[in-house]
C-alpha positions as CSV (number, residue, x, y, z in Angstrom):
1,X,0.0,0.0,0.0
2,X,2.6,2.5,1.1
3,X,4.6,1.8,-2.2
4,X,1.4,2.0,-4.3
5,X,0.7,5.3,-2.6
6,X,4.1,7.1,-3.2
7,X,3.6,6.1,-6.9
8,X,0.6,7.6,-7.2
9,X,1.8,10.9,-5.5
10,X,5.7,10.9,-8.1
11,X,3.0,10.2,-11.1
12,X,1.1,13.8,-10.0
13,X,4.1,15.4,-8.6
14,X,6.0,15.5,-12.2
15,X,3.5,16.9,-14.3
16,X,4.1,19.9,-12.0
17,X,7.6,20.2,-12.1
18,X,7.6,20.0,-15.6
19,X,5.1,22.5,-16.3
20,X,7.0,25.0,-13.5
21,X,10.3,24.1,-15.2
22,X,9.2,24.7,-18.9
23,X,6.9,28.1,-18.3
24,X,9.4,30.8,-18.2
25,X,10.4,29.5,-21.4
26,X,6.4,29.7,-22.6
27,X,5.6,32.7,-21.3
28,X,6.2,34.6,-24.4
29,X,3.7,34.0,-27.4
30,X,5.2,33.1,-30.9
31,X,2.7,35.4,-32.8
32,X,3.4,38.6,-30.7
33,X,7.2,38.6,-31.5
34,X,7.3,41.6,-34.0
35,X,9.0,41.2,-37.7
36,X,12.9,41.2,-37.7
37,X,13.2,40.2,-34.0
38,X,13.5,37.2,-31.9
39,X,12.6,34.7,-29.0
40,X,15.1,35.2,-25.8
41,X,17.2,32.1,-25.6
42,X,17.2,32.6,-21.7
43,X,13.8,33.4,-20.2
44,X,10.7,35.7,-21.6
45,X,10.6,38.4,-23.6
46,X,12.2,39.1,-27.7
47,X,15.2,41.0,-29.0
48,X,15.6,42.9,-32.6
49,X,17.9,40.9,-34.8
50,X,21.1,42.1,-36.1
51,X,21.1,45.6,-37.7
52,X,17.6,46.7,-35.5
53,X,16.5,48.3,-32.9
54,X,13.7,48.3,-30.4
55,X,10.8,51.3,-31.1
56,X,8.1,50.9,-28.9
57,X,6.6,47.0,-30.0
58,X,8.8,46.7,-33.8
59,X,12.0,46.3,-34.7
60,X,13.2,49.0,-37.0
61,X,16.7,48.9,-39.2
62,X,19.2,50.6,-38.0
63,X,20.1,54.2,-40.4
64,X,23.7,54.1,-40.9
65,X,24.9,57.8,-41.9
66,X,28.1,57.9,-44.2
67,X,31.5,56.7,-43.1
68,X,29.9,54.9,-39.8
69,X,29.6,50.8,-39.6
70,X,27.5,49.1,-36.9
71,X,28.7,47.9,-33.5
72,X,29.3,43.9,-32.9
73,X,26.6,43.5,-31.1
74,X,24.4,44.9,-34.2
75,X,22.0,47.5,-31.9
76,X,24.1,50.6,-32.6
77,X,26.2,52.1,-34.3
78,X,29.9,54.2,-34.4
79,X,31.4,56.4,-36.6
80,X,34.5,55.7,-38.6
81,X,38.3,56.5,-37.4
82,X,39.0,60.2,-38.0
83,X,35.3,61.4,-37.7
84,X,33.1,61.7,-34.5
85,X,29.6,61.5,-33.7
86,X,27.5,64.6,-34.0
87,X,23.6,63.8,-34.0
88,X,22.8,61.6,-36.4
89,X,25.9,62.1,-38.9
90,X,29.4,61.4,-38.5
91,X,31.6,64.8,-38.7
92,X,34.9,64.7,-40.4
93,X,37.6,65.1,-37.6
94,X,39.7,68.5,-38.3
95,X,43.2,67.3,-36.8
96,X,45.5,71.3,-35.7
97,X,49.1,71.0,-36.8
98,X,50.9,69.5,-34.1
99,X,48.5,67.3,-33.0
100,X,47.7,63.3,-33.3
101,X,44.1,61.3,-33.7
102,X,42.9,59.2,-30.6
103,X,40.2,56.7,-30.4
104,X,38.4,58.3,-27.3
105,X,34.5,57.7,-27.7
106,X,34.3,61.3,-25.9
107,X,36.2,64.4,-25.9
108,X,37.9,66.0,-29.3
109,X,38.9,62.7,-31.0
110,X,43.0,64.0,-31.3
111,X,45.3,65.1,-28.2
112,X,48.5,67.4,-29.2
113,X,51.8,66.1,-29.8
114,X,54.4,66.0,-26.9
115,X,55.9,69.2,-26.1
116,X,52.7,71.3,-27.4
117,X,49.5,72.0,-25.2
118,X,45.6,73.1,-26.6
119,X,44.6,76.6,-26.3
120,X,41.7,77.5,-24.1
121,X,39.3,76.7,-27.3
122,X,40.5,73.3,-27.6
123,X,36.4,72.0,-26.7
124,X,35.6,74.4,-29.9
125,X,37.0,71.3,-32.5
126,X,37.1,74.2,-35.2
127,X,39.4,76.8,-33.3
128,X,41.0,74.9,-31.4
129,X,44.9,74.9,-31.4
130,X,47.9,73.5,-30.2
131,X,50.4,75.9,-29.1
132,X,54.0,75.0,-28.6
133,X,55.2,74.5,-24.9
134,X,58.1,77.7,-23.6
135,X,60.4,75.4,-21.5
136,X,63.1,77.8,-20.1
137,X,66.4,77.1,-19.5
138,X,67.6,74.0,-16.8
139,X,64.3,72.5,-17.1
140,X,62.4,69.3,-19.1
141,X,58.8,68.4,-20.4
142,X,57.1,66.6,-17.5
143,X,53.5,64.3,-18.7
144,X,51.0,66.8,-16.4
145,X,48.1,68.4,-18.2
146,X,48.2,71.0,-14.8
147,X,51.0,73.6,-14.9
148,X,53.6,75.0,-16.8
149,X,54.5,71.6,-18.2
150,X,57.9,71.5,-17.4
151,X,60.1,71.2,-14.4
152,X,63.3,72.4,-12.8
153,X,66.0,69.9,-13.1
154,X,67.5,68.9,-10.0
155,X,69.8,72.1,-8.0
156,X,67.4,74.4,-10.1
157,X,63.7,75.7,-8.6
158,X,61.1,77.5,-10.3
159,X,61.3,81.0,-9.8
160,X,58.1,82.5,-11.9
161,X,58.6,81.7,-15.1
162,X,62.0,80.2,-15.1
163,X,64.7,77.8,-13.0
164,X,67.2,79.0,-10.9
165,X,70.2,77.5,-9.9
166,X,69.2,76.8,-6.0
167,X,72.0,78.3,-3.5
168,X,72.7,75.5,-1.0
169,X,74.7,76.3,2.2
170,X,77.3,74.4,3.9
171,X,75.6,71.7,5.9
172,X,73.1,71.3,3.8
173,X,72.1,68.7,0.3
174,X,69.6,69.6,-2.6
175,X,66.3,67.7,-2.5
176,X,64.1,66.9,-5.0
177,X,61.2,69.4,-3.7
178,X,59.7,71.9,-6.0
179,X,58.6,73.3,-3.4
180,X,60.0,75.7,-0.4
181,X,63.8,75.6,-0.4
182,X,65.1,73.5,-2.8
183,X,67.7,72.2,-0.2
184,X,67.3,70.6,3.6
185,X,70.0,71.2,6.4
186,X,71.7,68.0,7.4
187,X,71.0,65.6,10.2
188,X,72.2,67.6,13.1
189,X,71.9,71.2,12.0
190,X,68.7,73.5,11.8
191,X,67.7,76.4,9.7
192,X,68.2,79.7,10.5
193,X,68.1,82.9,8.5
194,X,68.4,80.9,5.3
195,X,71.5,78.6,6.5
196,X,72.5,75.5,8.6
197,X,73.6,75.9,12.1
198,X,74.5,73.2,14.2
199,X,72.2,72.1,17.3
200,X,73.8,72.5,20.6
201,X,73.1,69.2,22.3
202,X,72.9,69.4,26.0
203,X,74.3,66.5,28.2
204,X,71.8,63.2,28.7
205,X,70.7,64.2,25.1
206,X,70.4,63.0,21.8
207,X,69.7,63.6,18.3
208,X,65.9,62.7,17.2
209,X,65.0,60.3,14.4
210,X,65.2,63.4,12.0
211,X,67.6,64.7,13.0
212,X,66.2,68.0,13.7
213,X,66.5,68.5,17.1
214,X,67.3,66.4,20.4
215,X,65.6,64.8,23.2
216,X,66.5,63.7,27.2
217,X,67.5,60.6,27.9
218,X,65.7,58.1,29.6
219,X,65.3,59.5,33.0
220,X,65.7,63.0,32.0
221,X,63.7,66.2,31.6
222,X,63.7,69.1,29.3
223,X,64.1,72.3,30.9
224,X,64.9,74.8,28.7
225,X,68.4,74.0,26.8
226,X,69.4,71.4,29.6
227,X,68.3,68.1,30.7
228,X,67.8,67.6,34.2
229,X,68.2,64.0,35.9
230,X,64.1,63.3,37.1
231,X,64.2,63.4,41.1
232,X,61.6,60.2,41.9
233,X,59.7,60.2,44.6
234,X,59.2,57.4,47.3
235,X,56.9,54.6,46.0
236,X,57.6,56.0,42.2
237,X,59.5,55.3,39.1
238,X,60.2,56.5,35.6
239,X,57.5,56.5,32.9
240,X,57.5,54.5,29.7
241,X,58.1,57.4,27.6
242,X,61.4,57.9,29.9
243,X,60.4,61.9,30.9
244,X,58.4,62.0,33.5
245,X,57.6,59.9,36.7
246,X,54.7,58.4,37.9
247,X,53.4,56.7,41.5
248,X,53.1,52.8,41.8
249,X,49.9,51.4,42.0
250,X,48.0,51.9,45.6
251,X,49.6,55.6,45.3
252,X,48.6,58.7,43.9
253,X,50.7,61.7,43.1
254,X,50.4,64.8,45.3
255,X,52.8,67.6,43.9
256,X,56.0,65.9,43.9
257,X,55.3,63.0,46.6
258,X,53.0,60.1,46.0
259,X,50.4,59.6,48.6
260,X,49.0,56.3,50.0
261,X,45.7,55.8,48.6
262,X,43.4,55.3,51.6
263,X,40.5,52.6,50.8
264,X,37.4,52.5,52.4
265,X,35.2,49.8,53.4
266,X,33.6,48.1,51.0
267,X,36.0,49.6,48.0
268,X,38.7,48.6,45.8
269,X,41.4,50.5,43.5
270,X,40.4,51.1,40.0
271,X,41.9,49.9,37.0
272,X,44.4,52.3,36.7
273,X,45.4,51.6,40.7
274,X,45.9,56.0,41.4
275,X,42.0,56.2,43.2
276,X,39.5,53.8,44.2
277,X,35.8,53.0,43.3
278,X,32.9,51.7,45.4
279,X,32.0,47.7,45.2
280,X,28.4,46.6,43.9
281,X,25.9,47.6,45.3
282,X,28.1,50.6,47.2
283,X,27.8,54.1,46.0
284,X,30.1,56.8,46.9
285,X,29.3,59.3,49.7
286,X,31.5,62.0,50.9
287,X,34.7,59.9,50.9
288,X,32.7,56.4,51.8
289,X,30.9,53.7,50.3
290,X,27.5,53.4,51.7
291,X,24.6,51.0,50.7
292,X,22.5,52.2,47.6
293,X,19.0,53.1,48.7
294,X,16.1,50.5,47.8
C-alpha cells in the first residue's frame, strides 16, 4: 500500500515540475514577437535581430549615416576613425598642426603632440589649437596636463617663469622638492636665516629620528636647553616614555610626593590603581561607600 501510494503521489508530482520548469520558457507567445526580432534564448521576452532596434513593440533597421559601420553587437552604431559622432551624422575630424588622432569615444577625437598644449578653445573642434610649450632654460617636459609643463631639473627651482640654480649652504644637500627651499640642512643642523647651524646638544641628550633636534635621555627632563636627571619620589618610578615619573599602583601623586591611597570599606582601587571605586551595590558618599538606597 505505502509503495502503491508514493507512486501515485511521483506520477502527480512531475506533471508539476515540468510545467513550472518549462513556463518561463512559454511565457512569451510566438505570434506577438514583431517582424525582424527574436525569442530570448534565456527566459521571456524578444530582441531585434542584427542591424535593429527596439521602437516601442517593432523592430526597425538601424540608419547608418556615411562613413559609420555598426557595432558587434548589431543595436548601434559608431562612426568611422577620423570622424566623430555629432547627432545623427558622422563629422569629419579637423586634426590642428601639431597634434595626433585618438580613439576616445568622448572628448575631441585628437590630443596634441608632446611638447605642445591646446589653447583654451580646444572643446571648440574648429578653433582649437595647439600651441608649442616655452620650457626655459635647466628644465624638461614633464606628462601633467596641470601647470607650466615642465620642471626644474635637479639644484634648479622655479622662480616664476623660469629655474634657478638653488644656492645651498654648507651643511646642507639639494632635495628633489619643487617646493620651499630646494635644499634641507643635514642631520644635526637647523635652519636659520636661510643657512645650517648646528644644534647645541645638551648633556643626557640626543639627536631625534630626524635629526632636527634632540631629546632627554631616559630618565631625564627638558628644561629649557638642559636636561635635568628626574628626582623620583618614594613609591615611584620612571614613565614608559622615559620623561616624567609616575606613582606605583596603591599611590597617587600629590605635587612631587606620591600619597598612600586610603581605601574604604567596602571599595577597591580602579583599574588604573591612582583612586578607588565603590563595590556593587556601594555608592560613593562624601569619601565612603555606603549601601544604595532600595
Amino acid at each position: 500500500m505505502k509503495f502503491r501510494s508514493y507512486l501515485l503521489n511521483l506520477v502527480t508530482i512531475v506533471p508539476l515540475l515540468t510545467a513550472s520548469i518549462s513556463s518561463p520558457w512559454a511565457q512569451t507567445d510566438v505570434s506577438q514577437i514583431p517582424k525582424n526580432a527574436f525569442q530570448n534564448l534565456y527566459g521571456p521576452g524578444w530582441d531585434c535581430s542584427w542591424g535593429f532596434k527596439k521602437n516601442n513593440n517593432t523592430c526597425v533597421a538601424i540608419q547608418l549615416p556615411t562613413n559609420a559601420y555598426l557595432t558587434s553587437d548589431g543595436s548601434d552604431w559608431k562612426c568611422n576613425r577620423g570622424f566623430l559622432k555629432n547627432g545623427d551624422s558622422c563629422e569629419a575630424l579637423k586634426v590642428p598642426a601639431n597634434a595626433h588622432m585618438v580613439d576616445n569615444l568622448y572628448g575631441k577625437g585628437w590630443e596634441c603632440d608632446r611638447g605642445y598644449r591646446p589653447n583654451q578653445n580646444s572643446m571648440q573642434r574648429q578653433s582649437a589649437l595647439c600651441l608649442k610649450i616655452a620650457v626655459p632654460e635647466y628644465a624638461v617636459l614633464n606628462e601633467s596636463t596641470y601647470g607650466p609643463g615642465w620642471d626644474c631639473e635637479q639644484g634648479y627651482k622655479t622662480i616664476g617663469n623660469s629655474c634657478k640654480a638653488i644656492v645651498i649652504p654648507v651643511n646642507a644637500y639639494a632635495t628633489d622638492s619643487t617646493y620651499g627651499n630646494g635644499w634641507e640642512c643635514r642631520r644635526g643642523y637647523k635652519e636659520n636665516n636661510g643657512s645650517c647651524v648646528a644644534l647645541r646638544i645638551p648633556k643626557h641628550a640626543f639627536l631625534d629620528r630626524r635629526g632636527e633636534a634632540w631629546q632627554c635621555e631616559r630618565g631625564y627632563q627638558k628644561r629649557d636647553d638642559s636636561c635635568s636627571k628626574i628626582a623620583l619620589p618614594v613609591n615611584a618610578y620612571v614613565n614608559d616614555e622615559g620623561n616624567d615619573w609616575q606613582c606605583d599602583r596603591g599611590y597617587s601623586k600629590k605635587g612631587e610626593f606620591c600619597s598612600l591611597i586610603i581605601i574604604p570599606d567596602n571599595a577597591h582601587l580602579n583599574s588604573a590603581g591612582d583612586g578607588w571605586i565603590c563595590n556593587e551595590p556601594y555608592s560613593t558618599n562624601i569619601g565612603s561607600c555606603i549601601a544604595s538606597a532600595d
